[in-house]
Structures are given as C-alpha cells and as structure tokens.
Wavefront OBJ file of the C-alpha trace (Angstrom):
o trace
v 0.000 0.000 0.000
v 1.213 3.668 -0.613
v 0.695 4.653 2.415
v 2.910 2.388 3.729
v 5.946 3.109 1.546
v 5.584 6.783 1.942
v 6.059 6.107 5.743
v 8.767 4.165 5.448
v 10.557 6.442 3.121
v 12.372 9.127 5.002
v 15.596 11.009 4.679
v 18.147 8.407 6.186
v 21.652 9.831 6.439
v 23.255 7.026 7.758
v 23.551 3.149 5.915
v 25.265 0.153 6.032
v 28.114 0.757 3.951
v 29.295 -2.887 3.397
v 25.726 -3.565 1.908
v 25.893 -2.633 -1.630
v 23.607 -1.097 -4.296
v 24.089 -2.774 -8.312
v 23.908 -0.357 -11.050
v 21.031 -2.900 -12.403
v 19.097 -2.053 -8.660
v 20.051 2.292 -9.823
v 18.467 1.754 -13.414
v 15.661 0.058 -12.154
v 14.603 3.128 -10.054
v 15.674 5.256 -13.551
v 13.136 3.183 -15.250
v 10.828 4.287 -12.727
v 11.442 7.850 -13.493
v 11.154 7.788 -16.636
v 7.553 6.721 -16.779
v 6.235 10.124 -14.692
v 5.006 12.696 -15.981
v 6.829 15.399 -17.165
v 6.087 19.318 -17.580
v 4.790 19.889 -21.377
v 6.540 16.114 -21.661
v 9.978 17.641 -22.538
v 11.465 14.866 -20.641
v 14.691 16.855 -19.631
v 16.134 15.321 -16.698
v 18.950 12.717 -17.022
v 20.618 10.344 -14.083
v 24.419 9.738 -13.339
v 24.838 6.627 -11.563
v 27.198 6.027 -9.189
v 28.513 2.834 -7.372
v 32.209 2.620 -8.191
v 33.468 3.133 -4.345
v 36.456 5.846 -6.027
v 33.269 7.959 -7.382
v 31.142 7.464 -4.704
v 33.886 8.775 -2.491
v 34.751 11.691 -4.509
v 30.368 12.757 -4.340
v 30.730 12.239 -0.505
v 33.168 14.703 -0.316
v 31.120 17.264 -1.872
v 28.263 16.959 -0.403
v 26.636 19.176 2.794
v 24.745 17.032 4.787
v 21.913 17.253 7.685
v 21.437 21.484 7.433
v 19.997 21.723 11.085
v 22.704 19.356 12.766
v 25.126 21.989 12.923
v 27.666 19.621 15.245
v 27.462 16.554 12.226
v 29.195 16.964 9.475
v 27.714 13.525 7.713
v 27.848 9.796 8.045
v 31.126 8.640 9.468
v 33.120 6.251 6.629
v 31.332 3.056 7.580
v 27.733 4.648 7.402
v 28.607 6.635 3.804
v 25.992 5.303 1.060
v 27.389 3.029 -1.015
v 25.707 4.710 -4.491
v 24.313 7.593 -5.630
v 21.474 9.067 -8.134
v 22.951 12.537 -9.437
v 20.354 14.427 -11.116
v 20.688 17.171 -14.001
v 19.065 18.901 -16.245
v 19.896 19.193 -19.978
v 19.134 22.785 -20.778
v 19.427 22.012 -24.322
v 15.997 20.422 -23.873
v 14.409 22.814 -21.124
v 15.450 25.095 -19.385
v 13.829 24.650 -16.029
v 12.697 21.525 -14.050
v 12.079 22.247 -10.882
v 8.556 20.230 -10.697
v 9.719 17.453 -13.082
v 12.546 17.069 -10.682
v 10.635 16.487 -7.215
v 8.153 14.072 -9.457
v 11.062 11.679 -10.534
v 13.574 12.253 -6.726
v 10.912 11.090 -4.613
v 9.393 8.207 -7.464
v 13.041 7.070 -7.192
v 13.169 7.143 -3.482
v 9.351 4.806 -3.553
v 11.101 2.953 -5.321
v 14.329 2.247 -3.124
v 11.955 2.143 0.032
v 10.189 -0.779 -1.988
v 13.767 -2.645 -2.790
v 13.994 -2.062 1.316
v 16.740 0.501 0.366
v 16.559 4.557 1.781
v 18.261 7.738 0.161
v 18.155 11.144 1.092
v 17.501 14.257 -1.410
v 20.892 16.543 -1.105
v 20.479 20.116 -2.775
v 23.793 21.707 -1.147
v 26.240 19.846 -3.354
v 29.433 21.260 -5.141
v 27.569 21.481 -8.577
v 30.970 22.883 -9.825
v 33.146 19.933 -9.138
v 31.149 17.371 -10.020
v 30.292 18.437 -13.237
v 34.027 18.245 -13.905
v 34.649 14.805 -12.292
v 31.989 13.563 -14.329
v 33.035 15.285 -17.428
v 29.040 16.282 -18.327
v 28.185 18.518 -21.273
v 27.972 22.210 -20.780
v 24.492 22.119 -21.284
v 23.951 19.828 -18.370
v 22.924 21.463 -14.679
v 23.328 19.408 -11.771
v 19.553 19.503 -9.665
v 20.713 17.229 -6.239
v 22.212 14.183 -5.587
v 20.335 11.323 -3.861
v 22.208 9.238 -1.834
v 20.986 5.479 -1.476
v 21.502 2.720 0.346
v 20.318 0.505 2.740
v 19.387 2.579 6.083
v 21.373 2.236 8.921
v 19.764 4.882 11.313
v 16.021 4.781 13.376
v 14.148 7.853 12.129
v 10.561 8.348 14.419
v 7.864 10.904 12.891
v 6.575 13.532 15.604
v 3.745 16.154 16.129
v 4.530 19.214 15.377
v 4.718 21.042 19.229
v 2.436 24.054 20.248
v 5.526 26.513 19.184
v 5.471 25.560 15.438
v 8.955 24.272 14.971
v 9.634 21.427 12.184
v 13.475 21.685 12.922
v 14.660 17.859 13.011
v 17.052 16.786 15.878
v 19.097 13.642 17.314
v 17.867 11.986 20.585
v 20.241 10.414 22.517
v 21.206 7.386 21.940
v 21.095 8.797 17.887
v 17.029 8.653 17.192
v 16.714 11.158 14.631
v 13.120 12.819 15.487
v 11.140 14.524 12.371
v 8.619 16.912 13.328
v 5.307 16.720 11.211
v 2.380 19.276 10.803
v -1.025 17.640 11.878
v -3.599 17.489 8.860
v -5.929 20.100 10.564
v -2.692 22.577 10.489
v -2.512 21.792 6.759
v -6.040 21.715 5.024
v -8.251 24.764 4.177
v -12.129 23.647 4.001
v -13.872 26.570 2.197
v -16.826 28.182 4.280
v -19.818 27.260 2.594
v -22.070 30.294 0.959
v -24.999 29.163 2.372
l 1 2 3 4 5 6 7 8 9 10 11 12 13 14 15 16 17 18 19 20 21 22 23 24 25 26 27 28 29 30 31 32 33 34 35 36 37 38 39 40 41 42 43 44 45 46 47 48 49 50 51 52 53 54 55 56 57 58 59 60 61 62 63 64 65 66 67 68 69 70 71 72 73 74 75 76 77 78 79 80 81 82 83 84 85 86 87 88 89 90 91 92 93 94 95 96 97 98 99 100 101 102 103 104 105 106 107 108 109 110 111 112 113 114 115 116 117 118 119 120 121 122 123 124 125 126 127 128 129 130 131 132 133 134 135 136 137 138 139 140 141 142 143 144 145 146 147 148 149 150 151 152 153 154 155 156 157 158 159 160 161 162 163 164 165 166 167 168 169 170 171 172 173 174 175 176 177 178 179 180 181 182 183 184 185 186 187 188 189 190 191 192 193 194
C-alpha cells in the first residue's frame, strides 16, 4: 500500500556501507522515473549513476549534509551510502525543471523504500566539481544528488509542538526525530455560501 511506503521512506543519512547497491538495482529506479510525468513532456532530466566506491567517495566529499545538525558533518566512513542518483538537467531540452525534478527524486526514493533501500535528497552539493569529475556537457545542470543505500539509522515521525517548529534533531542514543504538521494545520475547508 502507498501509504505504507511513503512512511517508510524518510531522509536516512546514515547506511550500512558494506551492503551494496548494483547499477542494475540504480536503473531500475531510472526506469521508474522515466515513466512520470513530465512538464509539457519535454522529458529533460537525465541520471548519473554512481557505485564505483572511487566515485562514490569523490560525491561524498562534496556533499553538505543534515542542514539543522550543525555539530554533524555527515555519516562517518562506515555509514557513507554506497551509491548515488545525481540528477541534471539538460538545458538544451528545457530550461527549467524544478517540478519534473521532485516528481522523478521522490518516485526514485518509492522505489528504493520498496527494494527495502533509503536515500536522502541533497540540494547543497558542489555542482561545480562534479560536473568536472563527471566530465558532463555544458548544457547539463546538476539539480541534487540522492544518496541510497540501505538505512542504517532509526528515524521516528513527531507532532509538530504548540511553538510551530519542524526543525529535526538527534535523541540520545542517535534517534533522529522529524517533526510533522497535523492534517488540521494543513487543510483549508472553504466556508460554505450558504
């Protein structure tokens, strides 16, 4: 069920390294992808996959992870992921795919959460250097990078507390507590005109 998958599927930062991903597992969640829909269907979006350990290392290393854990600086060596899904945009196709690319990241992460895998959406990546490493066309823009793997970390949903704040944080003992808005804080019913 949906439902289901969507709460498994959370932002895990931390994975059990020695537990690889195939590139046959990456293309599979491509494939996914591929099939959503896509803004006027221009189709722009294209995937570098990554599970040589050399390039996997070299995307770790640019990578900012966890914005409000100000004290972590990301998963130590034995909890890196062991592949990653880069994401980028060919602008000789469109220039702009901002929806396109939130349709396919979190179809891809369904996906993974379905092949009991995790990944995380990262935005604050060194678009600069990787586009070199990977030697991409000028035309191509890097979106994010999701990392994937298979989750090593607990991750427990929460209310949303009487002061409003959604800031994520560590328990001890390394829980990592998401705060979620309740559905009455989120839906609008329209006063009827009667």
């Amino acid at each position: 069920m949906l439902k289901d998958l969507v709460l498994r599927n959370r932002s895990y930062r931390k994975f059990h390294f020695d537990k690889k991903v195939e590139v046959h597992e990456l293309m599979q969640l491509v494939d996914l992808a591929r099939l959503t829909p896509s803004s006027k269907n221009r189709q722009p979006l294209k995937y570098i996959l990554v599970t040589d350990p050399e390039d996997s290392h070299f995307v770790f290393k640019h990578l900012k992870w966890a914005w409000f854990l100000k004290h972590w600086n990301g998963p130590a060596s034995h909890e890196q992921p062991p592949a990653y899904v880069i994401l980028a945009l060919d602008k000789a196709i469109n220039e702009q795919a901002d929806i396109d690319a939130g349709i396919v990241s979190q179809t891809i992460l369904l996906g993974a959460t379905e092949m009991d895998m995790g990944g995380c959406i990262i935005r604050t990546v060194n678009r600069y250097e990787l586009k070199k490493y990977f030697q991409l066309p000028d035309s191509y823009e890097i979106i994010l990078v999701m990392a994937i793997g298979y989750p090593n970390q607990q991750i427990r949903l929460s209310e949303v507390k009487s002061d409003g704040e959604t800031q994520y944080f560590e328990e001890p003992g390394g829980v990592h507590v998401v705060p979620k808005r309740s559905l009455d804080d989120l839906i609008i019913l329209p006063k009827s005109k009667g």
